[in-house]
N, C-alpha and C positions, 0 to 999 in steps of 0.2 A: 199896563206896565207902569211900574214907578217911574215916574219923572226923577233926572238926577239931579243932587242936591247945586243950589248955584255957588256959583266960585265964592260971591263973597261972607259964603257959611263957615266958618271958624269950626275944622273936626277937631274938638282936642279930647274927646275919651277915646280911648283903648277901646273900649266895648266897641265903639260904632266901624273906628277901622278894623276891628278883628272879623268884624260883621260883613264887611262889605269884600275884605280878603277871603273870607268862605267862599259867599256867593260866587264870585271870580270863577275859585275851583272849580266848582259845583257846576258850573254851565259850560265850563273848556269842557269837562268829563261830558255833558250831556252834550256839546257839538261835533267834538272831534270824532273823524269818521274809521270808522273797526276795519284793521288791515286782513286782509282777506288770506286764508291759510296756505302755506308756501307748502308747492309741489314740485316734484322732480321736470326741467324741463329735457326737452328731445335730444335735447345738444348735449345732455352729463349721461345720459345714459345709454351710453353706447356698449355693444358686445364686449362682453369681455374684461381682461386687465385691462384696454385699452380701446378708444374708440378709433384712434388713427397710430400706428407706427413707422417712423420715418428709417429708411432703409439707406437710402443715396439723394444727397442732396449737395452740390458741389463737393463732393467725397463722401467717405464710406460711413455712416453713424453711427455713435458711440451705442452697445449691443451688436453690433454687427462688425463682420471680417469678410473676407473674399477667397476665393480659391477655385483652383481648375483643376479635370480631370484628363490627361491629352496634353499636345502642341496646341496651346494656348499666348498671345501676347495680350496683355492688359494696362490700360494709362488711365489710372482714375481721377488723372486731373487734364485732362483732353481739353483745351482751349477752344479750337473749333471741329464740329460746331455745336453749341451750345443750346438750349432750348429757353432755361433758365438761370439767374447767378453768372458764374465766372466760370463753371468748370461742368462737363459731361465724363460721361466713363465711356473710356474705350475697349474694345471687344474685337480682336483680329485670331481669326480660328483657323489652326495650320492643317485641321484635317477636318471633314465633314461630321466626324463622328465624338471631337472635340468637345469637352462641355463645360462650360463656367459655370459660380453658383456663388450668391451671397448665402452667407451661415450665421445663423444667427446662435447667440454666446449662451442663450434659454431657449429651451423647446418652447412650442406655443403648440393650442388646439388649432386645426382648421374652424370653428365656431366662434373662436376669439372674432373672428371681422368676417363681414358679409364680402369684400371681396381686395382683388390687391390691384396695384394701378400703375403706371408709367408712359412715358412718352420714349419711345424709340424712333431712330434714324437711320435708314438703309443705304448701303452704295450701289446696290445693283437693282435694277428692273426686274422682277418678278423672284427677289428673294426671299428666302421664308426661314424659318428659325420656330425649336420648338420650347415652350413653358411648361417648367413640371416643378409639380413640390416634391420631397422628398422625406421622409424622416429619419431619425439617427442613425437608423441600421439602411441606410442609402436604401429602403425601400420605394417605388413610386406608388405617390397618392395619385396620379392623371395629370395626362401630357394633353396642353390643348397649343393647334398649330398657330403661328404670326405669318401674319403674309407683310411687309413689308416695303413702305413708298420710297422709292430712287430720291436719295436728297431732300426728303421733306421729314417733319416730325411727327409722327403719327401718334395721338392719345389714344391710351389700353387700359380696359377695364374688364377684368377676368372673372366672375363671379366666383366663390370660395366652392359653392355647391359643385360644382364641378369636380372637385376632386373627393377620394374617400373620408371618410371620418377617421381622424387621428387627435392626440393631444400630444405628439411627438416630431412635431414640423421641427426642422433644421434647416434641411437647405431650401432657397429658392434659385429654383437654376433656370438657363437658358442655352439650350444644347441642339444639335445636329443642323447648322447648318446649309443653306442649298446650293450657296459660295462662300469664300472666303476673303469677299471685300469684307471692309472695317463695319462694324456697326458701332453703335453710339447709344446709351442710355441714360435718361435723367429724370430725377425724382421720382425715383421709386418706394413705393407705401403699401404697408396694408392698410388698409381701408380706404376710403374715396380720399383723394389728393383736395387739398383748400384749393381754390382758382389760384390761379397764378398765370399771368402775363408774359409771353414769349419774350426774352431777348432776340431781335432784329439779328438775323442770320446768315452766312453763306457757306457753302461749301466748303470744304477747306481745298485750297490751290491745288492742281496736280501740278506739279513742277515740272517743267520742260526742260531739257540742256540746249543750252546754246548752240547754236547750230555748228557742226563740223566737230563739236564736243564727245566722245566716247564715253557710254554708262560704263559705268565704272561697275564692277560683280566684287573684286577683290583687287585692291592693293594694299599690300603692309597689312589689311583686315579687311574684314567679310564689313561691303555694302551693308549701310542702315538696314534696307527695306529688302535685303535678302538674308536666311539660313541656311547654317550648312548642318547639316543630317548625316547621317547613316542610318542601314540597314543589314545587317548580320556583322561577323568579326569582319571589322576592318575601323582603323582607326586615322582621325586628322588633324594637324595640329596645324592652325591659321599663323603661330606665332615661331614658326623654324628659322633658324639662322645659319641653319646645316649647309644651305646653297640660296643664296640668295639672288635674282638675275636683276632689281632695280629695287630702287627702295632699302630696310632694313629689316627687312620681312618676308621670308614666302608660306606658301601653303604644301606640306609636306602629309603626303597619303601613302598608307602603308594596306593591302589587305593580305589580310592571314587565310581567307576564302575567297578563292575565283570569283563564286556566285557573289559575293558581299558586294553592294551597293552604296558610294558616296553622293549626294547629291546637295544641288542649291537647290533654295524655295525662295520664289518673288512674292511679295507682297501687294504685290502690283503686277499682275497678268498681262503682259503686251502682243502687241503682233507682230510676228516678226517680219511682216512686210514692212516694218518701220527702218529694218536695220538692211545694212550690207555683207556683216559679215561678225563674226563670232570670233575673237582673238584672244591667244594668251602665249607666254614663253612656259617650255615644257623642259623638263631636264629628267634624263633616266639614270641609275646606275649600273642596268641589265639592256643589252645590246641586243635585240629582237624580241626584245618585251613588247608587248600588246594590250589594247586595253579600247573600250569603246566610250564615243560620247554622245548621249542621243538627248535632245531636246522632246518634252513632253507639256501636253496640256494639263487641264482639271482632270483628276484622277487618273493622273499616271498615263492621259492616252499618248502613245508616243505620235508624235510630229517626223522623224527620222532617226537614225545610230547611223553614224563614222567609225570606221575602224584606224584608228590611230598606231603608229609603231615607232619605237624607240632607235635609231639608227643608230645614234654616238653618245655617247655622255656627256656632251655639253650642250649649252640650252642653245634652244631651236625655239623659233619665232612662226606660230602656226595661226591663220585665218581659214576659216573654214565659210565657203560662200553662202550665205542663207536666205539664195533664192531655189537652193538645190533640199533644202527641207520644206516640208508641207505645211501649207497655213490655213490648215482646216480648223483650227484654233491658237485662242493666244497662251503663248509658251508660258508656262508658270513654271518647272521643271529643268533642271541642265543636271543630269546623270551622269557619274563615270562608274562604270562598269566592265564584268568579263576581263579583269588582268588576268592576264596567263602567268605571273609569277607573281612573289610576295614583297619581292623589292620594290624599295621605294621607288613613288614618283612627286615630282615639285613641279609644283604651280605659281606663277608667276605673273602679275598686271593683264589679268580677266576683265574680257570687256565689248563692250556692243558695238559695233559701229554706227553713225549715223548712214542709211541710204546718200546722203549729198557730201558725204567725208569720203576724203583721199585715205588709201590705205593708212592705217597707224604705222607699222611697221616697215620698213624696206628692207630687200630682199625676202620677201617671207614665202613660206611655203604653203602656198593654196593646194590643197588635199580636196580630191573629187570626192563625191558622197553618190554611195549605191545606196538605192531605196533596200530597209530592210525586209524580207521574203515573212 
């Protein structure tokens, strides 16, 4: 190797720096090491347009909308209880057969992703709820069943193969129920979800009334965490000022059909061995008008029917004792039914009593209850 020339050597031709500037070149090109040829790696090359699509993630994501089929109530920004972020979806189903379904704004294949994922939340012990994809013309590609953990967050990963071969996905539902406590869903994907870290959780409180306190069904308006319903001609208006007995509100029912059925729905299934007694002010405008009120469980089974009767037109203050109904289940249900006329009847400060509460009302008229045959 050439020794370098020593510092006190004066370069001053051009030629010898132009020389030694080659050289320079010449040997970076012969060191520097050949970068090796760039391949596609695992992580870019996923199925599809897409290798991961985000569905719900503290609310609904942009390509995506919501919608139910049924007595559906839905809170897509549900505080508790959360899994991850700030917000879960909530999922409260008024009938068994009830189905919700994120829809997505573009069809997609089933082959786009090998499979789709979430974490769900159950409130009952041995709940179950079913998963189906769907495509445009609401056909099903395959329903696979969720069994569901009482108060914990259960991660779900569905394999895509499961269902038929389409390139016309729409809905991703979740339908049929096996109760109708609340469930809770978060971050939901197609394709595998990235890790993600639980927000530290609980339950959300069931709120207890204070004791000697009366649940309230209906004053001035229908209770939060109950529905009023019908079934055939008959109609109800929560907001009458026709006859009002406390408040600036009653509930005013009209049926154009004997057989037609009004009823509440809890959202919250109790026992009624919690209570004493079933109260409300009643007012008729037909004097030996009839009409029945029976208390019912999960699907309709009835608990008892009272046969109630309209004596005078002005309001009557009626408790009905509710250790003389059956508590083979907890009441979800409170039906009024079988009017024998089409005249109105008004409803007025509906409500539970506490088992350790003194009646609400004085002078009130306790009505015996025959088991119905």
């Amino acid at each position: 190797m050439k020794k370098p020339l020593p510092n006190s050597i004066h370069q001053s031709k051009s030629s010898v720096v132009g020389f030694f500037v080659l050289l320079l070149l010449f040997l970076a090109v012969i060191l520097l090491p050949t970068a090796p040829a760039q391949t596609a790696s695992p992580e870019t090359t996923g199925k599809g347009p897409a290798a991961q699509n985000l569905i719900y993630s503290d609310g609904v994501q942009s390509g995506w909308s919501f919608d139910d089929i049924g007595f559906v109530d839905t809170n897509e920004f549900a505080s508790a209880p959360v899994f991850a972020g700030i917000h879960s979806f909530e999922v409260i189903y008024q009938t068994t057969f009830s189905r919700f379904h994120f829809v997505a704004d573009s069809v997609f294949s089933v082959s786009d992703y090998d499979s789709i994922s979430f974490h769900i939340f159950g409130s009952d012990a041995s709940q179950t709820l079913s998963f189906e994809l769907l495509d445009e013309g609401f056909n099903s590609l395959g329903v696979v069943s969720i069994p569901l953990v009482a108060n914990t967050w259960t991660p779900v990963t569905i394999q895509t193969s499961e269902f038929a071969p389409s390139n016309q996905v729409k809905y991703v539902q979740f339908n049929n129920p096996s109760t109708l406590s609340p469930i809770y869903l978060d971050n939901v994907f197609l394709g595998d979800p990235d890790p993600v870290t639980p927000t530290p959780t609980t339950p959300p409180p069931t709120a207890t009334p204070a004791p000697n306190t009366p649940k309230v069904i209906y004053e001035d308006a229908v209770a939060v965490d109950w529905t009023l319903q019908n079934v055939g001609s008959a109609t109800s208006n929560p907001n009458s000022t026709t006859h009002v007995f406390a408040g600036t509100q009653a509930l005013e029912l009209e049926f154009a059909d004997t057989s037609a059925v009004i009823f509440f729905q809890t959202a919250n299934p109790f026992d009624p061995k919690q209570y004493s007694s079933i109260n409300f002010a009643l007012k008729g405008n037909d004097v030996g008008q009839t009409f029945s009120l029976e208390l019912a469980a999960e699907r309709f089974v009835s608990l008892n029917t009272v046969s109630i009767e309209i004596t005078d037109t002005s309001w009557n203050q009626i408790a009905l004792d509710m250790d003389q109904f059956r508590d083979t289940g907890d009441v979800e249900y409170i039906l009024i039914r079988d009017v024998s006329s089409s005249s109105p009847i008004y409803i007025d400060n509906l409500n539970l009593n506490f088992t350790e509460a003194p009646p609400l009302f004085s002078n009130t008229i306790f009505l015996p209850v025959a088991l119905k045959e």
